[in-house]
C-alpha positions as CSV (number, residue, x, y, z in Angstrom):
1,X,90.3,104.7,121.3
2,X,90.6,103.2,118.0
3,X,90.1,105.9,114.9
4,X,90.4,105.9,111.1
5,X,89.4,109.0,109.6
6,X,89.0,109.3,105.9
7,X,89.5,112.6,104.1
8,X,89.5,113.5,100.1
9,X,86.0,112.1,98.6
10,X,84.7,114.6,96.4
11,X,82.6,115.4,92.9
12,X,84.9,114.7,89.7
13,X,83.7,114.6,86.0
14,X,85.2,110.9,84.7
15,X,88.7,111.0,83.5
16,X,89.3,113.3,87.0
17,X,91.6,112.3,89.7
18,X,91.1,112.1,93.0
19,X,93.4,110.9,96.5
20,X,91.7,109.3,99.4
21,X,93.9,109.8,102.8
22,X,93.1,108.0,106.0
23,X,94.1,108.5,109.0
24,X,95.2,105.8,111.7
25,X,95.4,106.4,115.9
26,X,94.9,104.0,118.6
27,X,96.3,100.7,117.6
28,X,99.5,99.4,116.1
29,X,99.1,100.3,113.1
30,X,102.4,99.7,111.4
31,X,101.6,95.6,111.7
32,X,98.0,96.0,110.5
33,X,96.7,95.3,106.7
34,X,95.5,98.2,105.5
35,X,92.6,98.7,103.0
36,X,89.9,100.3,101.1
37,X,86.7,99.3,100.0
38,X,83.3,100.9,98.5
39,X,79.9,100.8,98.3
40,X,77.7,101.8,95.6
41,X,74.2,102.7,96.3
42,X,72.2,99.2,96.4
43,X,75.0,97.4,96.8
44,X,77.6,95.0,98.2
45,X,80.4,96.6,99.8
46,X,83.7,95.6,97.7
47,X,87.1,95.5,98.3
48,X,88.8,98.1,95.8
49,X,93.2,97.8,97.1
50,X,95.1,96.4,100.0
51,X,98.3,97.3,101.3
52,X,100.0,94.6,103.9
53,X,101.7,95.3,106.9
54,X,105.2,94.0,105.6
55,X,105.3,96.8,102.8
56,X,105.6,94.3,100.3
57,X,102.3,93.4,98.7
58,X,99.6,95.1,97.6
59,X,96.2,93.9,95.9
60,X,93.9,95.5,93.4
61,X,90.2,94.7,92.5
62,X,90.3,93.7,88.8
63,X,88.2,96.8,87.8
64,X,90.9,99.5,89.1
65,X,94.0,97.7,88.6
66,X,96.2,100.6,86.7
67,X,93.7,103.1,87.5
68,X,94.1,103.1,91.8
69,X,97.1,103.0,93.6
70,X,97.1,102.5,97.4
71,X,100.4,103.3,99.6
72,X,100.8,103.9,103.2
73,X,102.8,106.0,105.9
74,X,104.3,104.2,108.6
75,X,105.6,107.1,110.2
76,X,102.4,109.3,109.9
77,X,99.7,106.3,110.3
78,X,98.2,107.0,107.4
79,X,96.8,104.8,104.2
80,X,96.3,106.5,100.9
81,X,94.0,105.8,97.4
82,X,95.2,107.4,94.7
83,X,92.5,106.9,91.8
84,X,92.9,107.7,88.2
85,X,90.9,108.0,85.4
86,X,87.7,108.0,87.5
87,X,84.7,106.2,85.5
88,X,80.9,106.9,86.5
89,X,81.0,103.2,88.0
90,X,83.5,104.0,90.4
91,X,81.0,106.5,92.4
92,X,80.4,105.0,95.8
93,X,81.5,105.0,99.5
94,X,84.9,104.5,100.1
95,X,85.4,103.1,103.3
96,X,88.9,102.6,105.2
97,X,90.2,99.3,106.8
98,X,92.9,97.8,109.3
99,X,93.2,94.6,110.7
100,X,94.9,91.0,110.4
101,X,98.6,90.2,109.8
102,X,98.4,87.6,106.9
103,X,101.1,88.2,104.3
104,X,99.0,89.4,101.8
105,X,96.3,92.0,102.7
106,X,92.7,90.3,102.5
107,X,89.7,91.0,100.2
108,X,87.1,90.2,103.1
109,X,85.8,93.1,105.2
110,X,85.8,90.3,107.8
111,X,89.7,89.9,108.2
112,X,89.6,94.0,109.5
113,X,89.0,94.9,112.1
114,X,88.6,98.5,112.1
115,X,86.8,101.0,109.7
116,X,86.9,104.5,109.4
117,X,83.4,106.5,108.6
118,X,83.2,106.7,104.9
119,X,83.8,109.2,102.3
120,X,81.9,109.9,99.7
121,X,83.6,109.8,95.9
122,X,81.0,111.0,93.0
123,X,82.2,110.9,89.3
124,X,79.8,112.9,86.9
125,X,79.9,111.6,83.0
């Protein structure tokens, strides 16, 4: 059975830090893409940072690039977000991805395949 569990989300006035794990079991995960994405309240899910399956490229959205930083375990299965300098904007969903072997980890939720249950991330002002 195919699992991704994601753990960290909290409340964090802006300027806060916060790290998102997630946790990988039932497929192959050390030649999946790995990725995180969010949804705001009343909208679009977005891709926030991928992390591809060769360990050597990672992708930011625009708006977190030098704020997040995503990295991986191959050893434990597990995918990480480390976010910095949270802003009010950055208070959504955060959702947890596998899937797809291209090169470089895709921004489209349809190249996963899997997706763990969401964790909530709040950043008061």
């Amino acid at each position: 059975q195919v699992r991704l569990v994601e753990s960290g989300g909290g409340l964090v006035q802006a300027g806060g830090s916060l790290r998102l794990s997630c946790a990988a079991s039932g497929f192959t995960f050390r030649t999946s893409n790995t990725g995180w994405f969010r949804q705001a309240p009343g909208k679009e899910r977005e891709f926030v940072a991928g992390f591809g399956w060769t360990g050597a490229v990672t992708r930011y959205a625009d708006s977190v690039k030098g704020r997040f930083f995503i990295s991986r375990d191959n050893t434990k299965n597990t995918v990480n977000l480390e976010m910095n300098n949270l802003k009010p904007e950055d208070t959504a969903v955060y959702f947890c991805a596998a899937g797809g072997r291209r090169y470089s980890p895709s921004m489209e939720q349809a190249d996963y395949d899997y997706w763990g249950q969401g964790t909530q991330v709040t950043v008061s002002s």
